[in-house]
N, C-alpha and C positions, 0 to 999 in steps of 0.2 A: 609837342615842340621840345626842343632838346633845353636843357638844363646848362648851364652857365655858373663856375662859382666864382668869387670876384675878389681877384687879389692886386698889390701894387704893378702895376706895370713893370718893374724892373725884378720884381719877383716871377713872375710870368714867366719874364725872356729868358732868367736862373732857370725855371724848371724846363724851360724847350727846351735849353742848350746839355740840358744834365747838371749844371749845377747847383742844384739844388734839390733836394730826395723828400724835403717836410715843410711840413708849413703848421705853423704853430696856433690854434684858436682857443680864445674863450669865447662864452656864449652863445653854445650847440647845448647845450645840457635841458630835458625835459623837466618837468615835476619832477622830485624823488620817489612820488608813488608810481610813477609809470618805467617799465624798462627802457634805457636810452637805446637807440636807433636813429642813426647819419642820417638825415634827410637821403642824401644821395650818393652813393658807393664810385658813379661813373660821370662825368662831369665834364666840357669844357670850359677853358682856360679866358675868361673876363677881365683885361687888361684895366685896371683904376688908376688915376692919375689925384685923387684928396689925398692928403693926407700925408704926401710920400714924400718929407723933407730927406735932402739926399745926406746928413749927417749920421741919419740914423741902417745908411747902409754901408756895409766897411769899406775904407778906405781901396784894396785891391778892385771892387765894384763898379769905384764912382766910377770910370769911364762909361760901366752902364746905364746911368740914368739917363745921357745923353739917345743912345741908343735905343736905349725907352719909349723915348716920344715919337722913336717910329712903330708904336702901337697903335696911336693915336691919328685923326687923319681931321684937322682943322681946316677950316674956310678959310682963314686970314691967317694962316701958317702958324706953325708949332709955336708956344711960347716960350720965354727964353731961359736957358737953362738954372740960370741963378732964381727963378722964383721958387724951385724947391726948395734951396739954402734959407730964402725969405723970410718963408711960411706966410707969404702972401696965399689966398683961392687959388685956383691953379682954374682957369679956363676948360671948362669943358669939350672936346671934340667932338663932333659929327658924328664921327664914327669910328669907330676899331677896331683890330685888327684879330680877329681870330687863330691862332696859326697849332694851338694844341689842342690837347685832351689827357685829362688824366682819370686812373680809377685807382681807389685806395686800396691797396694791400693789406695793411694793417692799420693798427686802430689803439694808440695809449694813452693814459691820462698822468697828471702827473703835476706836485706841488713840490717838488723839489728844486730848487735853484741849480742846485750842480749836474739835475739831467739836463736840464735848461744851456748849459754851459758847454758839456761835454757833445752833445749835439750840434755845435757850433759848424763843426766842418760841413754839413751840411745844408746850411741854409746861408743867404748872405748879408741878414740884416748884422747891424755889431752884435754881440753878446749884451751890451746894456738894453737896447733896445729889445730882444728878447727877454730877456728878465721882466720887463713892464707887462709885457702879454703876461708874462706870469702872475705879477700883481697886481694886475687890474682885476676887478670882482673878487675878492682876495679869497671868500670860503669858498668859491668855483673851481675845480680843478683846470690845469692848462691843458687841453687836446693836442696829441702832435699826430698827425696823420702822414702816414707813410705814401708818395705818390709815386706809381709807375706814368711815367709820362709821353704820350705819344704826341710826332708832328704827324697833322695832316699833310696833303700832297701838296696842298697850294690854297696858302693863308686867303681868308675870306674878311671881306669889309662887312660890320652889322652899325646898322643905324641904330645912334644912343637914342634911344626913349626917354620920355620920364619914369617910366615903371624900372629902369633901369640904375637910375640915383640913390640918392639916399645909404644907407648903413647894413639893409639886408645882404646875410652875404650869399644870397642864391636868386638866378633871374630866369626868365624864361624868355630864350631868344626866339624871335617872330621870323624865324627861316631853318628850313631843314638844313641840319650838316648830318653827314653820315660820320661813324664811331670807324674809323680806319686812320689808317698810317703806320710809319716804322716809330719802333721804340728810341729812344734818345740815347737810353744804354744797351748793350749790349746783355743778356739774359745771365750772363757770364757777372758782367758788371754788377750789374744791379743785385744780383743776387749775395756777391762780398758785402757791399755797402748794407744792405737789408742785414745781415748777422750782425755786421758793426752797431746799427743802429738796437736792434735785438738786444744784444748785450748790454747798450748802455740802459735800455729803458727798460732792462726785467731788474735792474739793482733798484730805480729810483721810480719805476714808473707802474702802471698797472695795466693789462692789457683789456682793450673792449672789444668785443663782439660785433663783427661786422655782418 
């Protein structure tokens, strides 16, 4: 069964559209006596709605979040936009919306604030809110994974599970999709943006072994 990695929903619809190139984790890290190793290099796109107050996504965005909850596919219709501002639970959906796939390029770590920063054009949470991924488990390095991101040809509904909740960020979806579609950039593109990113993360960052 195909592998699912699980990020905010308005993060998702960033890496469809192309904007957005990384996504920032802690808490991929093995034992330090074992070589680390990505769970999974090729992955699609698991649209989350916990978690995802729309404060902490910049300002040029918010229009996104709205747009968001057409990831999501509710019985008793979408819930209403102001409960992300809340930080009410946010109602879980039915079901979701499949509509990408990504496979990681590359692979860096990184406890510096100002890679954290200068990385900014790329992702679209604010910059404080990245910072936190950086602080949170504080001795843990920040992982920024580089996404090449493909849409498939025509987004798929999957039935939320419970094996699907909770804080793991890897799921295993209970229906075949096939690994196709067009890239979101242009090979041209993405390949500018990849050196940019390069540059910024060989000053502050380390690179890992994919």
């Amino acid at each position: 069964m195909p592998i699912a990695f699980k990020e905010w929903a308005v993060t998702v619809r960033a890496l469809a559209e192309g904007e957005q190139l990384v996504t920032l984790r802690k808490g991929l890290s093995q034992p330090p006596e074992k070589p680390f190793r990505l769970a999974h290099e090729r992955f699609f796109l698991y649209p989350t709605f916990d978690h995802q107050p729309g404060d902490l996504v910049r300002e040029s965005h918010q229009p996104e979040l709205r747009r968001a909850l057409e990831e999501g596919v509710w019985s008793d219709g979408e819930p209403p936009l102001h409960t992300f501002s809340s930080g009410a639970p946010v109602q879980q959906p039915d079901r979701v919306r499949i509509r990408a796939w990504a496979e990681v390029t590359d692979h860096f770590t990184t406890t510096d604030p100002r890679c954290v920063d200068a990385l900014s054009p790329f992702y679209v949470w604010t910059p404080d809110y990245a910072e936190k991924r950086l602080g949170w488990r504080r001795p843990q390095p920040l992982h920024v994974l580089l996404l090449r991101t493909y849409r498939i040809p025509r987004p798929v509904t999957v039935k939320v599970k419970d094996d699907y909740l909770g804080a793991a960020a890897w799921v295993e979806l209970q229906r075949e999709l096939p690994f196709e579609g067009t890239p979101v950039l242009s090979d041209a593109e993405f390949e500018r943006a990849s050196e940019e990113i390069r540059a910024i993360t060989s000053d502050a960052g380390q690179p890992v072994l994919v």
